[in-house]
PDB file with one MODEL, atoms N, CA, C and O in Angstrom:
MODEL        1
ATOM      1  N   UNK A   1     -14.340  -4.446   6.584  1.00  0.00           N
ATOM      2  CA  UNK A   1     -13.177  -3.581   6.690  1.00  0.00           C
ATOM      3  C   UNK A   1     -11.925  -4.405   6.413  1.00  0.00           C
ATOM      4  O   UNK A   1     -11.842  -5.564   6.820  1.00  0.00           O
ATOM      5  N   UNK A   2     -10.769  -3.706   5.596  1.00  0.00           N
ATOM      6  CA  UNK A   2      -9.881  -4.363   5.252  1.00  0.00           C
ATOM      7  C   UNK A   2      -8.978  -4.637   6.256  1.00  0.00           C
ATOM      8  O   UNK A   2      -9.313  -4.099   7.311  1.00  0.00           O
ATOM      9  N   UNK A   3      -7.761  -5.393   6.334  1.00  0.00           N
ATOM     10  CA  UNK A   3      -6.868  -4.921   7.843  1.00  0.00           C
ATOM     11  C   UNK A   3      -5.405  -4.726   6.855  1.00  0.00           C
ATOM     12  O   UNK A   3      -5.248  -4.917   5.649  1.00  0.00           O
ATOM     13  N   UNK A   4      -4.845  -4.459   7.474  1.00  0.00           N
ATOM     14  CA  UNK A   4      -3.626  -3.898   7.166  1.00  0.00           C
ATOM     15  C   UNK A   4      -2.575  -5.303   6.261  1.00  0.00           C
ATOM     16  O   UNK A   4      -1.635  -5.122   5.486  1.00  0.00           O
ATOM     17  N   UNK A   5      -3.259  -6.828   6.794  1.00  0.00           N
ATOM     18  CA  UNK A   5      -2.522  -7.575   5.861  1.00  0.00           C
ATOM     19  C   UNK A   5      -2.988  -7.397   4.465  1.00  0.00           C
ATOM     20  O   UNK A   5      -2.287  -7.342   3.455  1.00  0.00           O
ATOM     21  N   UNK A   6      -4.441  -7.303   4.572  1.00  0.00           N
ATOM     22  CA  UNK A   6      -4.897  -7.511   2.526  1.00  0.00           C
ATOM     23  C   UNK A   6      -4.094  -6.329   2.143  1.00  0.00           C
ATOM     24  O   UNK A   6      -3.573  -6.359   1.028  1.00  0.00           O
ATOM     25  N   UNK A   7      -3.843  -4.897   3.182  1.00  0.00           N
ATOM     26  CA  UNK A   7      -2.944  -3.751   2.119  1.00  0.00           C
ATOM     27  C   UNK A   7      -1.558  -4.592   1.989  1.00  0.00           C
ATOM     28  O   UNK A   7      -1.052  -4.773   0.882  1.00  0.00           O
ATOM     29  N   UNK A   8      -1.158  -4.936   2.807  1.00  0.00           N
ATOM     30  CA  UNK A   8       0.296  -5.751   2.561  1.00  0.00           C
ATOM     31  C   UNK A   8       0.548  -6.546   1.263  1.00  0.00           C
ATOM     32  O   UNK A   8       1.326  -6.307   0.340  1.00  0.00           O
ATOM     33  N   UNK A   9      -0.471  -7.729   1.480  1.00  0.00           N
ATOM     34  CA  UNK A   9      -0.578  -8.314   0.040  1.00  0.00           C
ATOM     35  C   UNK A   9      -0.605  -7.669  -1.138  1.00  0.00           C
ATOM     36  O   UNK A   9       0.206  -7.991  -2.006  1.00  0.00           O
ATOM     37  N   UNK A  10      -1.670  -6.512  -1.392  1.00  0.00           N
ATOM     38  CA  UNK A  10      -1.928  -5.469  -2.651  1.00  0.00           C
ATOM     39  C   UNK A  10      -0.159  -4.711  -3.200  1.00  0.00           C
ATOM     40  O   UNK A  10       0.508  -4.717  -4.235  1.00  0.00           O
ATOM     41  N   UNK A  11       0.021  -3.999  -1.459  1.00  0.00           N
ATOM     42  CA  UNK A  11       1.782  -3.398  -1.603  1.00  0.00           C
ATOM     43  C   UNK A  11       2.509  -4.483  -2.607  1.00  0.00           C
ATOM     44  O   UNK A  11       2.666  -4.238  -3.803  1.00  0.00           O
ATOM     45  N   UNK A  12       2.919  -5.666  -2.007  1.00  0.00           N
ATOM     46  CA  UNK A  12       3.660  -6.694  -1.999  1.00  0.00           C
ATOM     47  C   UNK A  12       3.460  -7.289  -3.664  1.00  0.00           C
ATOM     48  O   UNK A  12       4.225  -8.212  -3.947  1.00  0.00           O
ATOM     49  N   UNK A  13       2.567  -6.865  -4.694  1.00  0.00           N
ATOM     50  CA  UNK A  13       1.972  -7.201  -5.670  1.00  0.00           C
ATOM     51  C   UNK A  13       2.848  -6.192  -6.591  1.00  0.00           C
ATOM     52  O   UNK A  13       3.542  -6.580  -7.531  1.00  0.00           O
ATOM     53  N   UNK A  14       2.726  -4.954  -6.219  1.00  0.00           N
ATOM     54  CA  UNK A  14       3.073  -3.887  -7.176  1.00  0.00           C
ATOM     55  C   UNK A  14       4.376  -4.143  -7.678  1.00  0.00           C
ATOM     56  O   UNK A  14       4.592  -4.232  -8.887  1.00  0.00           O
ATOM     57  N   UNK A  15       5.394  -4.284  -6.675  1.00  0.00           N
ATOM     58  CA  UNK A  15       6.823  -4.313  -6.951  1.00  0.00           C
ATOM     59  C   UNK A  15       7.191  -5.092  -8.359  1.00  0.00           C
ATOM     60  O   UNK A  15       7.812  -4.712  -9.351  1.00  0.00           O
ATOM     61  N   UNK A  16       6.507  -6.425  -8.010  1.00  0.00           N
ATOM     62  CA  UNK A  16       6.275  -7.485  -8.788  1.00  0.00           C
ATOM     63  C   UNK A  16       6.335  -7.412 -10.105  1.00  0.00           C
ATOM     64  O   UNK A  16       7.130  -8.040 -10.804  1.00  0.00           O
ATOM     65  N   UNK A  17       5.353  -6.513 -10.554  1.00  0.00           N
ATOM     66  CA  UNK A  17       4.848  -6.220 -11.762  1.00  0.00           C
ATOM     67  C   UNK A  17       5.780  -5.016 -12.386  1.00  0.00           C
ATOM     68  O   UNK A  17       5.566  -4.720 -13.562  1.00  0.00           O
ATOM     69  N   UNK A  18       6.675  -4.392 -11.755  1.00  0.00           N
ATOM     70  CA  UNK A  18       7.671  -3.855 -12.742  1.00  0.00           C
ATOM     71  C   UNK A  18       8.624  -3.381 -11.545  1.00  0.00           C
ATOM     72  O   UNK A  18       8.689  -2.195 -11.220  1.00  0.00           O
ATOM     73  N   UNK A  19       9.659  -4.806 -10.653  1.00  0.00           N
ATOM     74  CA  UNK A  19      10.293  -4.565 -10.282  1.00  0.00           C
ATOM     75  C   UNK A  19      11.422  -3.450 -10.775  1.00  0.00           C
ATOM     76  O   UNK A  19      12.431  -3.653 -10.100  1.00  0.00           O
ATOM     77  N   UNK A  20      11.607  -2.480 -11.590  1.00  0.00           N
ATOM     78  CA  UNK A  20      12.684  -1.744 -11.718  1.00  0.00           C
ATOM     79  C   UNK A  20      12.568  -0.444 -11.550  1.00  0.00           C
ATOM     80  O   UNK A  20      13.293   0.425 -12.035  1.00  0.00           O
ATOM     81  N   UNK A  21      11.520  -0.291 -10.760  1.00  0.00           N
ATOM     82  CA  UNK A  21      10.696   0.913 -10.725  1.00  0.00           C
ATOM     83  C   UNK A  21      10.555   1.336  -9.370  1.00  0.00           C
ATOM     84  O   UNK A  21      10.093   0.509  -8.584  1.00  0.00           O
ATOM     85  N   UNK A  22      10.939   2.742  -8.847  1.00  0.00           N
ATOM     86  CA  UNK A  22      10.535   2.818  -7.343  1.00  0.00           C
ATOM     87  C   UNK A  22       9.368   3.692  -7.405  1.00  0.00           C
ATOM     88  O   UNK A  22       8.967   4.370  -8.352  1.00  0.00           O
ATOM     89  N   UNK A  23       8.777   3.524  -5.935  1.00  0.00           N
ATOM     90  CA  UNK A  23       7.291   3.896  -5.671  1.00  0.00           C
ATOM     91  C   UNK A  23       7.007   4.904  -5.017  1.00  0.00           C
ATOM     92  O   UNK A  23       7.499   4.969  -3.890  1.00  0.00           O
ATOM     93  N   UNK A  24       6.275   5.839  -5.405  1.00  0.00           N
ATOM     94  CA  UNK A  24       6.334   7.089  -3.997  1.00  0.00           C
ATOM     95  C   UNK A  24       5.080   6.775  -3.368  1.00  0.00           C
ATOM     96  O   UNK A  24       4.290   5.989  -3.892  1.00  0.00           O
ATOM     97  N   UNK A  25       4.864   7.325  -2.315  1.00  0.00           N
ATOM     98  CA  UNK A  25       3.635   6.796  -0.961  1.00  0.00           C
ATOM     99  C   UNK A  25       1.852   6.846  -2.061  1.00  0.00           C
ATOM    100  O   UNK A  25       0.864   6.139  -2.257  1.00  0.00           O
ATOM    101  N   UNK A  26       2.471   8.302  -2.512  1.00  0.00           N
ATOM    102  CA  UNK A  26       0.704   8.123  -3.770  1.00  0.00           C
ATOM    103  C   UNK A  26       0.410   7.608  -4.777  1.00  0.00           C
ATOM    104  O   UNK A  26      -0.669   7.536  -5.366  1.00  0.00           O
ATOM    105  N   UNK A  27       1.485   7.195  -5.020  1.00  0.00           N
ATOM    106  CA  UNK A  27       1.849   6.140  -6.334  1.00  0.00           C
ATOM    107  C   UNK A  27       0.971   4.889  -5.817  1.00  0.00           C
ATOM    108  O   UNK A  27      -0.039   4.434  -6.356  1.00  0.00           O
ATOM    109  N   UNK A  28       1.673   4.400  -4.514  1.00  0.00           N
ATOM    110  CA  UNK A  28       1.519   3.256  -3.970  1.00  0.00           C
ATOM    111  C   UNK A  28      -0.197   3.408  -3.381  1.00  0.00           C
ATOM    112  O   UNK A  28      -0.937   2.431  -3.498  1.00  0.00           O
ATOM    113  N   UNK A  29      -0.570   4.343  -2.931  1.00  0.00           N
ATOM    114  CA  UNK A  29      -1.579   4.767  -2.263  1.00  0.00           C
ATOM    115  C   UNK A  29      -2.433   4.355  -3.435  1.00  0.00           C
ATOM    116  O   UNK A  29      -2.993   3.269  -3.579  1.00  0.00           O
ATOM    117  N   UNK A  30      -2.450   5.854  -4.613  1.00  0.00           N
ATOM    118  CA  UNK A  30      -3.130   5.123  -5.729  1.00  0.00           C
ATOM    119  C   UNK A  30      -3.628   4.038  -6.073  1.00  0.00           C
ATOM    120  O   UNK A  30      -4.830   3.778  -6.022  1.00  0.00           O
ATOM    121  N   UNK A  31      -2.454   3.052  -6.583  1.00  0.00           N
ATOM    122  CA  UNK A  31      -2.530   1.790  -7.012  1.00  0.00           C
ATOM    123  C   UNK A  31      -3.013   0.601  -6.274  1.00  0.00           C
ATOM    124  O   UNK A  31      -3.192  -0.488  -6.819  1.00  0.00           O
ATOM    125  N   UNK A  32      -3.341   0.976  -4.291  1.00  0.00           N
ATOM    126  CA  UNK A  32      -4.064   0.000  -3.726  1.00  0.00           C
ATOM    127  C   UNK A  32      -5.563   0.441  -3.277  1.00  0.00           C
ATOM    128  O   UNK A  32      -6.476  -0.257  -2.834  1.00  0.00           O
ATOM    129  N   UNK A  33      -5.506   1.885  -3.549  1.00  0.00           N
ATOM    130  CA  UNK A  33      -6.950   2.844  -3.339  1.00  0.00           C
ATOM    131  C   UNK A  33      -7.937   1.754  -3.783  1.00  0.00           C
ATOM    132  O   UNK A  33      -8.570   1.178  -2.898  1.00  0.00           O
ATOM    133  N   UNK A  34      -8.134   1.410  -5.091  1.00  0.00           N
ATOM    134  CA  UNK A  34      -9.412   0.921  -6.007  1.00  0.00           C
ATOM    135  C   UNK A  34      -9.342  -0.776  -5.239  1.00  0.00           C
ATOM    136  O   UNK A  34     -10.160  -1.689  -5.348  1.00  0.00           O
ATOM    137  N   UNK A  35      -8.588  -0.750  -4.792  1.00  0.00           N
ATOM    138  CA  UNK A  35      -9.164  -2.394  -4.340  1.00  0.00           C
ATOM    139  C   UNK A  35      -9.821  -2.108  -2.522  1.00  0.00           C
ATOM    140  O   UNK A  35     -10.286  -3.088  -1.939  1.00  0.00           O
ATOM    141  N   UNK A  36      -9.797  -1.192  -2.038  1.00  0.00           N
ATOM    142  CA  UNK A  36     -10.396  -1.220  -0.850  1.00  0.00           C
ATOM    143  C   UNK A  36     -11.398  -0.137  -0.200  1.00  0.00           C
ATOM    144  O   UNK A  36     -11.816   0.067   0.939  1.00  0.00           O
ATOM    145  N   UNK A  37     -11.659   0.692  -1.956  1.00  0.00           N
ATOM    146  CA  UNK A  37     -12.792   1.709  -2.134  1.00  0.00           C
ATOM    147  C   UNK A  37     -13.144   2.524  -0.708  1.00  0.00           C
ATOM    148  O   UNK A  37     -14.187   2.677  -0.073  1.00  0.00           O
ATOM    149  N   UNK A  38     -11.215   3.147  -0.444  1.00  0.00           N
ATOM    150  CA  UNK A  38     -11.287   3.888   0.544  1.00  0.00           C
ATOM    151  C   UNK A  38     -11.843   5.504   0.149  1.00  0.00           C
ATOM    152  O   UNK A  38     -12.410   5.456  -0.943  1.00  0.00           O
ATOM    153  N   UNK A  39     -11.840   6.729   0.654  1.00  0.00           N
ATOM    154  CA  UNK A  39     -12.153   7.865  -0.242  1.00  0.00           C
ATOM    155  C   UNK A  39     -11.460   8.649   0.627  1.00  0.00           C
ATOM    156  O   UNK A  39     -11.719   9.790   0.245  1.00  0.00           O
ATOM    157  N   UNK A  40     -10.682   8.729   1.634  1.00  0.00           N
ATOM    158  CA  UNK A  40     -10.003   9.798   2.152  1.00  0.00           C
ATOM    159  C   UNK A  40      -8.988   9.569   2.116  1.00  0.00           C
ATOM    160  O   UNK A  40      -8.445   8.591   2.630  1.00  0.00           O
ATOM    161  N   UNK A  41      -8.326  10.710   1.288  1.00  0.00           N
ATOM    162  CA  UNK A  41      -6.752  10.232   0.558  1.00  0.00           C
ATOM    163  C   UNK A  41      -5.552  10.676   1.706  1.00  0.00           C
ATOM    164  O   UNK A  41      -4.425  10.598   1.217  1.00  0.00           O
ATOM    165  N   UNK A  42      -5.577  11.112   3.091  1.00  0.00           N
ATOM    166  CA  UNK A  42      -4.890  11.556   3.466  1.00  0.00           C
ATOM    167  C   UNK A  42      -5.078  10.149   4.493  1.00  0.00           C
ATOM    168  O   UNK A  42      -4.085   9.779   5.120  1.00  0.00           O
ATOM    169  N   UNK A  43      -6.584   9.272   4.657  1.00  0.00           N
ATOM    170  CA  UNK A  43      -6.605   7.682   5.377  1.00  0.00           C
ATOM    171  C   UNK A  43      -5.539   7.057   4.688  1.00  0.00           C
ATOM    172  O   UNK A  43      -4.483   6.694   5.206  1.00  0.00           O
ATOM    173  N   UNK A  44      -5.919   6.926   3.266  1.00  0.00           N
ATOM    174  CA  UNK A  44      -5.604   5.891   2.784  1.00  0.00           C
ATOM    175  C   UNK A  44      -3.946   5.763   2.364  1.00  0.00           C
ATOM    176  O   UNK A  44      -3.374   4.695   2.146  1.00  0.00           O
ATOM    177  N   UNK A  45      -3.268   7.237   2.300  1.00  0.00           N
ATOM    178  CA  UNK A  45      -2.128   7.210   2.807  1.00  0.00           C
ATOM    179  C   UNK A  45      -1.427   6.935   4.343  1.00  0.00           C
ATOM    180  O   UNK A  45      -0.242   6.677   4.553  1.00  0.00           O
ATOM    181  N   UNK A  46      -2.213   7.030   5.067  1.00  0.00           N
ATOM    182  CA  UNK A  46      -1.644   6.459   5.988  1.00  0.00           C
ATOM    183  C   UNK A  46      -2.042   5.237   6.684  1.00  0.00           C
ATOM    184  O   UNK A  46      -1.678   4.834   7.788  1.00  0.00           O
ATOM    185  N   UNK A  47      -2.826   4.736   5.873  1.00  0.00           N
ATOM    186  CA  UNK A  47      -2.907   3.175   6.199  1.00  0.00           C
ATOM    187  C   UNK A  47      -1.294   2.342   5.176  1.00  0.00           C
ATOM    188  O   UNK A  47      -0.451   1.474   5.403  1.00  0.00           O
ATOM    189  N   UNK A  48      -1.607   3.190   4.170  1.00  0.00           N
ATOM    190  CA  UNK A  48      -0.583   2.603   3.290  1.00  0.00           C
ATOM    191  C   UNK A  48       1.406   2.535   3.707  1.00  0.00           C
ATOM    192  O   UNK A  48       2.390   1.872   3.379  1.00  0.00           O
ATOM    193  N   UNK A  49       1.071   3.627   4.553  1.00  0.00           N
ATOM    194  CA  UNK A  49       2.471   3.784   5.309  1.00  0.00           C
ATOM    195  C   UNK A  49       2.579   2.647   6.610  1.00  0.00           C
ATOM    196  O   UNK A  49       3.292   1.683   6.886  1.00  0.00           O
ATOM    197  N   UNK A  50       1.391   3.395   7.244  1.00  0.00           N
ATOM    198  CA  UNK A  50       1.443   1.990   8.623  1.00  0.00           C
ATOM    199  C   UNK A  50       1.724   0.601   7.851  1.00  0.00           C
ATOM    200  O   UNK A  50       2.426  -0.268   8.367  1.00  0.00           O
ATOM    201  N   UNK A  51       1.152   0.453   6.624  1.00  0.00           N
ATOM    202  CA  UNK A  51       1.553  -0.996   6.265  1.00  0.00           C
ATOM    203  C   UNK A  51       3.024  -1.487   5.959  1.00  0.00           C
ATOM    204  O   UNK A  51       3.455  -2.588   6.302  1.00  0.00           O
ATOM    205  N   UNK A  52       3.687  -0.594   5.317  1.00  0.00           N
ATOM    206  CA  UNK A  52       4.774  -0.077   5.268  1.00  0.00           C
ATOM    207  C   UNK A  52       6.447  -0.422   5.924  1.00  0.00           C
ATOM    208  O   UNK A  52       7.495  -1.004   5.646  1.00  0.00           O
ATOM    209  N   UNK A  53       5.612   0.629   7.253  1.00  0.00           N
ATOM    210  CA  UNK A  53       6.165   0.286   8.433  1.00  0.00           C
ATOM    211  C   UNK A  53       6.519  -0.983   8.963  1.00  0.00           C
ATOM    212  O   UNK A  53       7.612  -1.491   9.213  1.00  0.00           O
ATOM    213  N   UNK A  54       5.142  -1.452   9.100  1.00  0.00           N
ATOM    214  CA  UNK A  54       4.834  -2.944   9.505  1.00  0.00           C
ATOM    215  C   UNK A  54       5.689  -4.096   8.820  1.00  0.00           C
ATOM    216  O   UNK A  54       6.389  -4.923   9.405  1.00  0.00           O
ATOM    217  N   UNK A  55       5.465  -3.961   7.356  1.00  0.00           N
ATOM    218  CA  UNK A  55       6.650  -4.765   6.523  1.00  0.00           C
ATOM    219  C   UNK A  55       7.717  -4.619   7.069  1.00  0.00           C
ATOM    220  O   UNK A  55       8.134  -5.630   7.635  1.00  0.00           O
ATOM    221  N   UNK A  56       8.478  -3.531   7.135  1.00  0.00           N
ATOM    222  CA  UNK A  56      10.248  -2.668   7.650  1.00  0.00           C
ATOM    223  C   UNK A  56      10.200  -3.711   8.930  1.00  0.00           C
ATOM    224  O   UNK A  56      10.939  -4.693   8.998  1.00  0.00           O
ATOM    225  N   UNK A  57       9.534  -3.470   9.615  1.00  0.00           N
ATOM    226  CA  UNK A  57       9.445  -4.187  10.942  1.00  0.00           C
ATOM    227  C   UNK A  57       9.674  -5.782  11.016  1.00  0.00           C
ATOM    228  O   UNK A  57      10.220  -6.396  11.932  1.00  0.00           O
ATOM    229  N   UNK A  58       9.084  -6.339   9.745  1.00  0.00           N
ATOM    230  CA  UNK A  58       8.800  -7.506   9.771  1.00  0.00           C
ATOM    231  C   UNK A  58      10.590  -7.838   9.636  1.00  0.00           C
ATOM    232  O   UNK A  58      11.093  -8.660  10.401  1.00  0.00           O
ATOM    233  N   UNK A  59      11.223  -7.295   8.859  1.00  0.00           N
ATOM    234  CA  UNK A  59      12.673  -7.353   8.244  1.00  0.00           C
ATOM    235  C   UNK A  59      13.538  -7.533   9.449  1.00  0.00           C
ATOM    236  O   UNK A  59      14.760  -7.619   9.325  1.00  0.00           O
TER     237      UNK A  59
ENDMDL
END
């Protein structure tokens, strides 16, 4: 099972790759879905938010 840092890392990747671009939650959801071969899209959005959060927090 993944924990909420490997989604952090995956998040933390995207920006990267075309910082000029903003992200909406399924965008983001999407684009970390295939690396942690979740299948419930309403989980895997809200793992993707709790991670989110967690970043905001870190700030």
């Amino acid at each position: 099972m993944n924990t909420s840092f490997n989604i952090l890392v995956e998040i933390l990747k995207i920006p990267t790759q075309n910082y000029n671009k903003s992200y909406t939650l399924v965008e983001l959801t999407n684009a970390v879905t295939p690396c942690f071969y979740l299948s419930d899209e309403r989980r895997n959005q809200a793992r993707v938010l709790k991670t989110l959060i967690l970043l905001n927090d870190i700030n």
